[in-house]
C-alpha atoms as a printed R data frame, in Angstrom:
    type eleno elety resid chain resno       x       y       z
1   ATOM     1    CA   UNK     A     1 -17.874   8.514  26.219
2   ATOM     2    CA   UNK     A     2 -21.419   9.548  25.804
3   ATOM     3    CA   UNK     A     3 -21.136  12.222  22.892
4   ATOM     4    CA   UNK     A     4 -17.409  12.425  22.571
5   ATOM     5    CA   UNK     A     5 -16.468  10.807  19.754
6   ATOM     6    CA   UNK     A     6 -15.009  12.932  17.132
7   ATOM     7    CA   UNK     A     7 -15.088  13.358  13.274
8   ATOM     8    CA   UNK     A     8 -12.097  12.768  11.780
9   ATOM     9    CA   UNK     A     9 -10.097  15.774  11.340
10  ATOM    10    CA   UNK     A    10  -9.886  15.928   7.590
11  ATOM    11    CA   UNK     A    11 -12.370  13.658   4.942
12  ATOM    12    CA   UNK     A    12  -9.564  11.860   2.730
13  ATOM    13    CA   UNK     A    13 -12.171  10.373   0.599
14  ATOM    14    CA   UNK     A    14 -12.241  11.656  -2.759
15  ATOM    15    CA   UNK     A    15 -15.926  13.361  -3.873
16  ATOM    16    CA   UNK     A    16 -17.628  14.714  -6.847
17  ATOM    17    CA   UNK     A    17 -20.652  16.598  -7.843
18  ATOM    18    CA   UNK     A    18 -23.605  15.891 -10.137
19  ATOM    19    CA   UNK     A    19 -21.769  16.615 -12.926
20  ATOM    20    CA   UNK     A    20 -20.042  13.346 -13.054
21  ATOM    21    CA   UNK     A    21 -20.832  11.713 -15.490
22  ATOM    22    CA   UNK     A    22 -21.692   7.731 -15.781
23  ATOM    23    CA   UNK     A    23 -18.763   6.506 -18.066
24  ATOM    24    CA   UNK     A    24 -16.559   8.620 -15.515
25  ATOM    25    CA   UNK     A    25 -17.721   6.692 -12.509
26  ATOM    26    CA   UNK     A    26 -17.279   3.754 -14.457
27  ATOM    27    CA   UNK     A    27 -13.513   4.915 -15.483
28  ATOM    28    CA   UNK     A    28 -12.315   7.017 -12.170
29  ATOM    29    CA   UNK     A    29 -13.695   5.489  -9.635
30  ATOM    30    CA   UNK     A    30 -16.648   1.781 -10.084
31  ATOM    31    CA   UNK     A    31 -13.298  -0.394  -9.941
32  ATOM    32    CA   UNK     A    32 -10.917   0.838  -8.109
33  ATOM    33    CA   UNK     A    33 -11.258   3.658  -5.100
34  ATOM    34    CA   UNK     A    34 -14.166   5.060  -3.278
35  ATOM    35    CA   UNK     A    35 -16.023   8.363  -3.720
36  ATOM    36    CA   UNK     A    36 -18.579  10.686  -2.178
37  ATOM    37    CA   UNK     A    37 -20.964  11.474  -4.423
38  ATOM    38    CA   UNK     A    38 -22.919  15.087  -4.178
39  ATOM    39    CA   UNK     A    39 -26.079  16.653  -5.150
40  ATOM    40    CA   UNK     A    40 -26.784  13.639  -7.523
41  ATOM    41    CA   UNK     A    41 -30.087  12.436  -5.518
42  ATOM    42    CA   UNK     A    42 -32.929  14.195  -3.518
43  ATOM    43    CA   UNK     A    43 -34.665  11.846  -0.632
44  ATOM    44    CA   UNK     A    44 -36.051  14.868   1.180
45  ATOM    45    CA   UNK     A    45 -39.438  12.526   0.737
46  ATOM    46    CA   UNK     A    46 -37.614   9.392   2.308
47  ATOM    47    CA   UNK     A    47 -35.931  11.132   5.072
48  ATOM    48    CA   UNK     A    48 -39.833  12.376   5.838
49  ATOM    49    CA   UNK     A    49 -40.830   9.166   6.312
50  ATOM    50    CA   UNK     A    50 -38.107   7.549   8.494
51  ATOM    51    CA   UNK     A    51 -38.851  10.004  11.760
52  ATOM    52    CA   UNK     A    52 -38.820   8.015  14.550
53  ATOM    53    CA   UNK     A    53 -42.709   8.876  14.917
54  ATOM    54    CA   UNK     A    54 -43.517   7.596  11.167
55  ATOM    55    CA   UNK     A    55 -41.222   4.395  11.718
56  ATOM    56    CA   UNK     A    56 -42.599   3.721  14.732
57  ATOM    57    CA   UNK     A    57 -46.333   4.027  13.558
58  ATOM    58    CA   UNK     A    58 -45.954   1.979  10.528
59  ATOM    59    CA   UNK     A    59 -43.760  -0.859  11.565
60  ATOM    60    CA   UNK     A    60 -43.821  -0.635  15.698
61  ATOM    61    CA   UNK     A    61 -45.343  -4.391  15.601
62  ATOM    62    CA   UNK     A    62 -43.211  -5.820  12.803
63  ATOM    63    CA   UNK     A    63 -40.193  -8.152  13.981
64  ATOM    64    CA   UNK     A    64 -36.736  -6.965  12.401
65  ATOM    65    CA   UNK     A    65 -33.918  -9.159  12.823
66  ATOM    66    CA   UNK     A    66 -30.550  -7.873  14.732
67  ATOM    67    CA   UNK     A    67 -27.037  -9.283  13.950
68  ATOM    68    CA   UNK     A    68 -24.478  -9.031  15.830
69  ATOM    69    CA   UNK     A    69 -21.466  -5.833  15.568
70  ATOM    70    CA   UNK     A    70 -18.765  -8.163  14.757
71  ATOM    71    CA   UNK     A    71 -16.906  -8.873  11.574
72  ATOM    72    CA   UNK     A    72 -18.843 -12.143  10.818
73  ATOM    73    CA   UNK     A    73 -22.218 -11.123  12.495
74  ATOM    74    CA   UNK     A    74 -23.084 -15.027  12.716
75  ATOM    75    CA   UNK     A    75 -25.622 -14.527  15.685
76  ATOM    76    CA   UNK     A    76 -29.085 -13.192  14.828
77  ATOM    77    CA   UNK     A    77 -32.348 -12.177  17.045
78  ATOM    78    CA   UNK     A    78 -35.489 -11.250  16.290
79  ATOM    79    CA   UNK     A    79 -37.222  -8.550  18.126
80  ATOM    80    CA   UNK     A    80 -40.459  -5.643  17.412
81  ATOM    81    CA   UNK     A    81 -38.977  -2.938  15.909
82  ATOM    82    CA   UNK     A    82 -40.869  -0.545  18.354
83  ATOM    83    CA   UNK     A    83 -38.520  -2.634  21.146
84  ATOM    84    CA   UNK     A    84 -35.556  -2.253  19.496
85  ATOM    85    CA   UNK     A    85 -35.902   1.270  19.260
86  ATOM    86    CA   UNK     A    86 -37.357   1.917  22.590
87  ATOM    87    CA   UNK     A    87 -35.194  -0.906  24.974
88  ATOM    88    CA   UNK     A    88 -32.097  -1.777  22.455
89  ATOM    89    CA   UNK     A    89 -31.006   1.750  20.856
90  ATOM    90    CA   UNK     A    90 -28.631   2.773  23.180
91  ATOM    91    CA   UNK     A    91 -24.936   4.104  22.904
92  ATOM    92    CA   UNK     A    92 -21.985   1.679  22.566
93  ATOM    93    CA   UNK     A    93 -21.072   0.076  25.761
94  ATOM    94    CA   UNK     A    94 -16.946   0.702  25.320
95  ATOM    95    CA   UNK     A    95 -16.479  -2.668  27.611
96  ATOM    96    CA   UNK     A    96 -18.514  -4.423  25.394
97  ATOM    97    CA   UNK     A    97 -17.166  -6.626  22.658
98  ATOM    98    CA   UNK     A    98 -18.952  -6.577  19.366
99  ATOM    99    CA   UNK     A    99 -19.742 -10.206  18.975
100 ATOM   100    CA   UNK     A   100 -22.091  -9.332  22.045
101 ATOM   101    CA   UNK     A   101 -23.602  -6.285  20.842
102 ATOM   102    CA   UNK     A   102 -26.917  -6.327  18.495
103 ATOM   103    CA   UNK     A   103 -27.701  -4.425  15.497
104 ATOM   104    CA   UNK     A   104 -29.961  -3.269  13.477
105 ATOM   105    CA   UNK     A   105 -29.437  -3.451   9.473
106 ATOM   106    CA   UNK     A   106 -30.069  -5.129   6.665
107 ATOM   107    CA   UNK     A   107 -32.077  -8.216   6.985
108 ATOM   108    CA   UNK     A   108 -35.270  -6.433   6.036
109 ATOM   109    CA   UNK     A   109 -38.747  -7.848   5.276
110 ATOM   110    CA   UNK     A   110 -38.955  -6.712   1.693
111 ATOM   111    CA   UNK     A   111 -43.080  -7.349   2.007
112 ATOM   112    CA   UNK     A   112 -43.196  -5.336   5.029
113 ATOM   113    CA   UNK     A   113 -40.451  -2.502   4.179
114 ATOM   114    CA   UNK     A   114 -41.279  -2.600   0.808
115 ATOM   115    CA   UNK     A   115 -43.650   0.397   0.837
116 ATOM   116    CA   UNK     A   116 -41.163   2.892   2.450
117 ATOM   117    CA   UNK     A   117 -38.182   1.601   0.372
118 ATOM   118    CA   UNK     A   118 -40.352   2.611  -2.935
119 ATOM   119    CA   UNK     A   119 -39.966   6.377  -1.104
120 ATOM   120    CA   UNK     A   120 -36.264   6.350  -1.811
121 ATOM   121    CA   UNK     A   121 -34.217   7.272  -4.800
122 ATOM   122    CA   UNK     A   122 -31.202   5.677  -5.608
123 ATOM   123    CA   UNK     A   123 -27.635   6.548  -6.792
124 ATOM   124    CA   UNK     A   124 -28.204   6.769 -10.810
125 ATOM   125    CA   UNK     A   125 -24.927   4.572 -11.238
126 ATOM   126    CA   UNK     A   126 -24.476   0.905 -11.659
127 ATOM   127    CA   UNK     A   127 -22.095  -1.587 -12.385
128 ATOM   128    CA   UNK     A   128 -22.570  -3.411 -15.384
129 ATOM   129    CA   UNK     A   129 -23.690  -6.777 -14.692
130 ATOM   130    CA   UNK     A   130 -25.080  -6.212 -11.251
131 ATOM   131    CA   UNK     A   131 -28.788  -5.673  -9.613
132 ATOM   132    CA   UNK     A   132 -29.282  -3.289  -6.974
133 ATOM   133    CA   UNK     A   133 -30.377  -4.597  -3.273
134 ATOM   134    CA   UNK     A   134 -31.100  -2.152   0.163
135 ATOM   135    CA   UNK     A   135 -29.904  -2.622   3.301
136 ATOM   136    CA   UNK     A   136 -31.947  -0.419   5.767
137 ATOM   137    CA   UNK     A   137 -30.539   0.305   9.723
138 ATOM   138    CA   UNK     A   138 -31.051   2.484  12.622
139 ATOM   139    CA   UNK     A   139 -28.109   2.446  15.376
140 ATOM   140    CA   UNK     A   140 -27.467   4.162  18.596
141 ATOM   141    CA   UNK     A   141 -26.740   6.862  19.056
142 ATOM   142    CA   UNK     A   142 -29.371   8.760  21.464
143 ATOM   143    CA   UNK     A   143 -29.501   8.239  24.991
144 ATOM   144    CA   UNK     A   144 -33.034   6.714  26.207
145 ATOM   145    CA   UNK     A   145 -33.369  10.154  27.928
146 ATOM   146    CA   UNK     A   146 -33.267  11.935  24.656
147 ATOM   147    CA   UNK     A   147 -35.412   8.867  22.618
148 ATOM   148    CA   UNK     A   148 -38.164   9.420  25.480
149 ATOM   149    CA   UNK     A   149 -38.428  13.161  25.346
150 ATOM   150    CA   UNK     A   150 -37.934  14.198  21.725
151 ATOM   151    CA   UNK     A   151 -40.777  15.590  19.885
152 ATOM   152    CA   UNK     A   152 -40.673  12.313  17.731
153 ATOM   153    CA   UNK     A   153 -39.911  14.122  14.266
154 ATOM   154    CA   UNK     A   154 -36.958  12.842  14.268
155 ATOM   155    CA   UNK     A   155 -33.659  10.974  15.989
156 ATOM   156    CA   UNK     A   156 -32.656  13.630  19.026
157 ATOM   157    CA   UNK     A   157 -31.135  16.523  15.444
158 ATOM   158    CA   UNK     A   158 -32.943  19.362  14.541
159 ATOM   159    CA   UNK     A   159 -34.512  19.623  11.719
160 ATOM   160    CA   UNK     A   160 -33.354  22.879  10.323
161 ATOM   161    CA   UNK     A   161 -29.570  22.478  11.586
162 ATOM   162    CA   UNK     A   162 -26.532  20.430  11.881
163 ATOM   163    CA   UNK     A   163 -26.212  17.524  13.471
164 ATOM   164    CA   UNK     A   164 -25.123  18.003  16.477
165 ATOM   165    CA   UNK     A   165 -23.457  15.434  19.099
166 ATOM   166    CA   UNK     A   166 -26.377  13.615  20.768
167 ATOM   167    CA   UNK     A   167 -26.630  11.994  24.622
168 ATOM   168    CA   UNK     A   168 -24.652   8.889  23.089
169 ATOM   169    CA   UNK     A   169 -22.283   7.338  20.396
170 ATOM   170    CA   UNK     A   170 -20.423   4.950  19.423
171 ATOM   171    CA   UNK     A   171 -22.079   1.399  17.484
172 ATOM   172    CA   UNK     A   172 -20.884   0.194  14.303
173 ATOM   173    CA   UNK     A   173 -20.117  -2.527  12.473
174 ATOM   174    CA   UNK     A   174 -16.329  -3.398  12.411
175 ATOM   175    CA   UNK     A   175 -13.836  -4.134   9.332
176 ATOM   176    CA   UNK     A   176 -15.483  -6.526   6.921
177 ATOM   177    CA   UNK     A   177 -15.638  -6.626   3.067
178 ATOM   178    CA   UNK     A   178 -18.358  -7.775   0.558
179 ATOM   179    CA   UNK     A   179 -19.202  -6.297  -2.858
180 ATOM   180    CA   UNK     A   180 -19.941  -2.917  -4.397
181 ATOM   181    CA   UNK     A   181 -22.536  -0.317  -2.911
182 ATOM   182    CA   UNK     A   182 -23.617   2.803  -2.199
183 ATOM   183    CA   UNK     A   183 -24.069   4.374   1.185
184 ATOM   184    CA   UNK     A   184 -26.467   7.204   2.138
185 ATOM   185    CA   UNK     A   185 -27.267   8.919   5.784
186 ATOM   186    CA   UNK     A   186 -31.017  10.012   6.621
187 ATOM   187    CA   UNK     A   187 -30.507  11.182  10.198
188 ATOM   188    CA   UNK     A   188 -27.171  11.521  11.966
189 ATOM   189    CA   UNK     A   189 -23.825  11.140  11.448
190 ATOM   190    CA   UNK     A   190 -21.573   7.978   9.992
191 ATOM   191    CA   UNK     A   191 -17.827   8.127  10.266
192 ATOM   192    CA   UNK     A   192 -15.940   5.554   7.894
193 ATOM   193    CA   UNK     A   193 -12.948   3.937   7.558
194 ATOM   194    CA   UNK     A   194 -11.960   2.692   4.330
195 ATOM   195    CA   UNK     A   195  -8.791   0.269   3.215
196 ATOM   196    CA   UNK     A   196  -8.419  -0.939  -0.506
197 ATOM   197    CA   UNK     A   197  -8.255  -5.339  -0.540
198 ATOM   198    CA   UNK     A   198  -4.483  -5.286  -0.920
199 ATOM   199    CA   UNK     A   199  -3.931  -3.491   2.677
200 ATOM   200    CA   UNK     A   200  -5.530  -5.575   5.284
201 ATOM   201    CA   UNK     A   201  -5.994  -3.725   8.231
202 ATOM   202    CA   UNK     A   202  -4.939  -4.759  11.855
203 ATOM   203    CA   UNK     A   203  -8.222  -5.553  13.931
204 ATOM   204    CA   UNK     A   204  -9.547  -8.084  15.997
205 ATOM   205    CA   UNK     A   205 -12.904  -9.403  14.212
206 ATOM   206    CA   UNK     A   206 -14.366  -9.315  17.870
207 ATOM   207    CA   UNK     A   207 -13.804  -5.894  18.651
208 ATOM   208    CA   UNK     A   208 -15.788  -3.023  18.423
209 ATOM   209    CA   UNK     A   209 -14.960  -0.219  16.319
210 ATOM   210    CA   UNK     A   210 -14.841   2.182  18.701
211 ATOM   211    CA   UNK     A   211 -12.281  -0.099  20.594
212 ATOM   212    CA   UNK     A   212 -10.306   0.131  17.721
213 ATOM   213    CA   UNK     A   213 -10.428   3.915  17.108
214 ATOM   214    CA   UNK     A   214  -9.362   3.827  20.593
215 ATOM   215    CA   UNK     A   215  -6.377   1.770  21.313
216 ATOM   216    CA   UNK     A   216  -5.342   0.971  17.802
217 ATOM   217    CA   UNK     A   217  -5.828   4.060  15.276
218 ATOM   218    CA   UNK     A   218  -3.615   6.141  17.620
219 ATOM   219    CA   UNK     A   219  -0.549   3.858  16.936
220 ATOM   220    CA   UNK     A   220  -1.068   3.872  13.578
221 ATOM   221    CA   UNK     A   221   1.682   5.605  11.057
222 ATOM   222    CA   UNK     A   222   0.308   8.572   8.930
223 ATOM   223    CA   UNK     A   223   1.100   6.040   5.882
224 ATOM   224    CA   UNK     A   224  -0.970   2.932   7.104
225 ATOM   225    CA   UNK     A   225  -4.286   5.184   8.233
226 ATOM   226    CA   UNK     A   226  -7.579   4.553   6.612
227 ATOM   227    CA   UNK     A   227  -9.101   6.619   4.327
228 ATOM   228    CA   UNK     A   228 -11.866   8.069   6.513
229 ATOM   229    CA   UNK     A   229 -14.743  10.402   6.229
230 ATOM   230    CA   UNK     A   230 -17.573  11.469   8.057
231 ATOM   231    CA   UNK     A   231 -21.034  10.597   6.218
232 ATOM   232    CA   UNK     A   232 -24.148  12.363   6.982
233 ATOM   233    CA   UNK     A   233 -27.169  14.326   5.776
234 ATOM   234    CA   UNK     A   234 -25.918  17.060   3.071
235 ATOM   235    CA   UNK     A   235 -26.652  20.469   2.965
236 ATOM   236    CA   UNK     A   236 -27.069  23.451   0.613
237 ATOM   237    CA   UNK     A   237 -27.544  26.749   0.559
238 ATOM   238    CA   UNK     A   238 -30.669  28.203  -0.782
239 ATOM   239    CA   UNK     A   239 -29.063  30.394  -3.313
240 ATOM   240    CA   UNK     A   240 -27.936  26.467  -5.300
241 ATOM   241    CA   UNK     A   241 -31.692  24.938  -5.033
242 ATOM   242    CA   UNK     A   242 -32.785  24.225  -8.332
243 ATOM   243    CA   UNK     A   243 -29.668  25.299 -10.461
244 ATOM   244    CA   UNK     A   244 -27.950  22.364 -12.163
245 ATOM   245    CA   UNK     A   245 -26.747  19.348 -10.102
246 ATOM   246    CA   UNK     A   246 -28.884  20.611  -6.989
247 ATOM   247    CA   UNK     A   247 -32.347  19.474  -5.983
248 ATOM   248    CA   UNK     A   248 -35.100  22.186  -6.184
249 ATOM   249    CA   UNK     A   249 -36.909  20.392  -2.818
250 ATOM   250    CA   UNK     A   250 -35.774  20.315   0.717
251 ATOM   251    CA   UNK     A   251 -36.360  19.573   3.963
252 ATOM   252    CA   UNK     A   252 -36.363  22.479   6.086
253 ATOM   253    CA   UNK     A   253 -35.110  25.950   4.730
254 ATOM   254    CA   UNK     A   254 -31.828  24.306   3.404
255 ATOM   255    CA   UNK     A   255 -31.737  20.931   3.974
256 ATOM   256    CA   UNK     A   256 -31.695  18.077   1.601
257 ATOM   257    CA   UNK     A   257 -29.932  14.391   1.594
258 ATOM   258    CA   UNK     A   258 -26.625  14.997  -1.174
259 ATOM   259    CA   UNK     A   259 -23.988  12.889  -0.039
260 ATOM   260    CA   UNK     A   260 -23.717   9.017  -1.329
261 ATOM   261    CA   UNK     A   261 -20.356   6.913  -0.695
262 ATOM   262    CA   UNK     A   262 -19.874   4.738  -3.049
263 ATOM   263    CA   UNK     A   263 -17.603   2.056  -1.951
264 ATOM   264    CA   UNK     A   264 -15.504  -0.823  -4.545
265 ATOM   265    CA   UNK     A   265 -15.678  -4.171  -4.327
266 ATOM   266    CA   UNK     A   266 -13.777  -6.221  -1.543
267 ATOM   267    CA   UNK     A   267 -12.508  -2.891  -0.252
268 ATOM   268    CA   UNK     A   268 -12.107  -3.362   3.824
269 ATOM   269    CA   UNK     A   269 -14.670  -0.413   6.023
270 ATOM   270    CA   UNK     A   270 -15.682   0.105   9.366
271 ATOM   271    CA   UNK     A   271 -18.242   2.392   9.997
272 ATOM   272    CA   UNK     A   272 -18.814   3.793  14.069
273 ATOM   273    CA   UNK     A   273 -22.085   6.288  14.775
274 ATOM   274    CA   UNK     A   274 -21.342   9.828  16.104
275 ATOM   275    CA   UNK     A   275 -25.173  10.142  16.595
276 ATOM   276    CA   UNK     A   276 -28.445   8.087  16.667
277 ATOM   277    CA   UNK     A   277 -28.351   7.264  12.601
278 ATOM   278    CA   UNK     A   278 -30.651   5.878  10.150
279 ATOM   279    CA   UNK     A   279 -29.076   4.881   6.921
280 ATOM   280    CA   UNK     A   280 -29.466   2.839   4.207
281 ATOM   281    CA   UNK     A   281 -27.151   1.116   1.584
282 ATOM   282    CA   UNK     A   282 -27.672  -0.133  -1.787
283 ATOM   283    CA   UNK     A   283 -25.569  -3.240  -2.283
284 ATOM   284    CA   UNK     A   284 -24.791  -3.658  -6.180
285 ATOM   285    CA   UNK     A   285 -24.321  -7.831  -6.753
């Protein structure tokens, strides 16, 4: 299944462009549905900084703590990062069950990550009453054989083009709710599935989500689907850089980070990797 997994065939999440404004978050979309937000931050900088060569220099030694791919993700391990990403990032094993499948995000040493996380720029919106926290994650993904023999800029994508399907694919993290948050992609690709709290959607909380894309999305009536999308690095053309609502900077001839989910609270997600991905959520409580 190395590489296979698809994008869905159309995104039925709702998005909108930097010229939302904040009382129309608050009104359209902070309480009650989820949207991906575009051109409305530029982490060309960040992304810089979270090649697997710069990770891997400036926090190779430091332990980061796994959780397991389930819907509870009660088990925890601590490993180096630099083992994680060189032994542990591998595609998901489709025979293996999520409660037995480590995971890297979230959990971060804020003394240790701090200095990178002070690279990033967040989504300008809030919701009243809450204080922003990150979540930071790398998952498989790559296939050792593409991890060993990249040129280390980045996670197996080229830099100046679309991602493209890499030698594996598949982790995640299985349906689960918590509170509000934004979502962003640095490298790869992030498919999502998204149900509001009233529709509870038919899982096991051991199972992997690509398990359940396979044997249980299929049965699934047009009417009780997810809303879905496929999350990853944005892109514009040169001819928007610098006009209104898109970033002057990018990475690359045309490249630059644009697309933030936002997600509501206690809506159900799943999220499954098409490619190795780093990514990083802001988690409003």
């Amino acid at each position: 299944l190395a590489g296979t997994v698809p994008e869905e065939p159309r995104c039925t999440v709702e998005r909108a462009d930097a010229s939302l404004t904040y009382s129309l978050f608050l009104q359209r979309f902070a309480f009650s549905r989820p949207v991906i937000l575009g051109g409305v931050t530029d982490n060309s900088a960040f992304r810089a900084l979270c090649s697997r060569e710069k990770l891997l220099a400036a926090f190779g030694p430091f332990p980061v703590r796994l959780s397991t791919a389930n819907t509870y993700s009660y088990r925890k391990v601590d490993v180096p990062f630099q083992e994680y990403v060189e032994h542990l990032l591998k595609p998901q094993d489709p025979a293996r069950l999520g409660s037995d499948t480590l995971y890297f995000f979230g959990d971060n040493n804020f003394t240790e990550w701090g200095p990178l996380f002070q690279h990033y720029v967040p989504p300008p919106f809030r919701i009243p009453g809450t204080s922003p926290a990150y979540s930071f994650g790398i998952a498989g993904g790559c296939g050792m054989g593409t991890l060993g023999m990249g040129s280390g800029r980045d996670w197996g994508l080229s830099q100046h083009q679309g991602p493209t399907p890499t030698a594996g694919s598949g982790s995640g993290v299985p349906f689960h709710w918590h509170g509000p948050g934004f979502s962003e992609v640095i490298f790869g690709r992030k498919r999502w599935f998204l149900y509001p709290p009233d529709k509870t959607p038919h899982f096991h909380p051991n199972e992997t989500t690509l398990a359940w894309l396979q044997h249980t999305y299929p049965t699934l009536p047009l009417a009780q689907r997810p809303l879905e999308c496929t999350l990853r690095p944005g892109e514009v053309s040169l001819g928007l850089q610098g006009t209104p609502g898109f970033p002057a900077r990018a990475m690359g001839p045309h490249w630059c980070l644009l697309q933030v989910l936002y997600f509501p609270d206690r809506w159900w997600h799943a999220t499954l990797n098409l490619d190795t991905s780093v990514f990083i959520s802001t988690f409003l409580g």
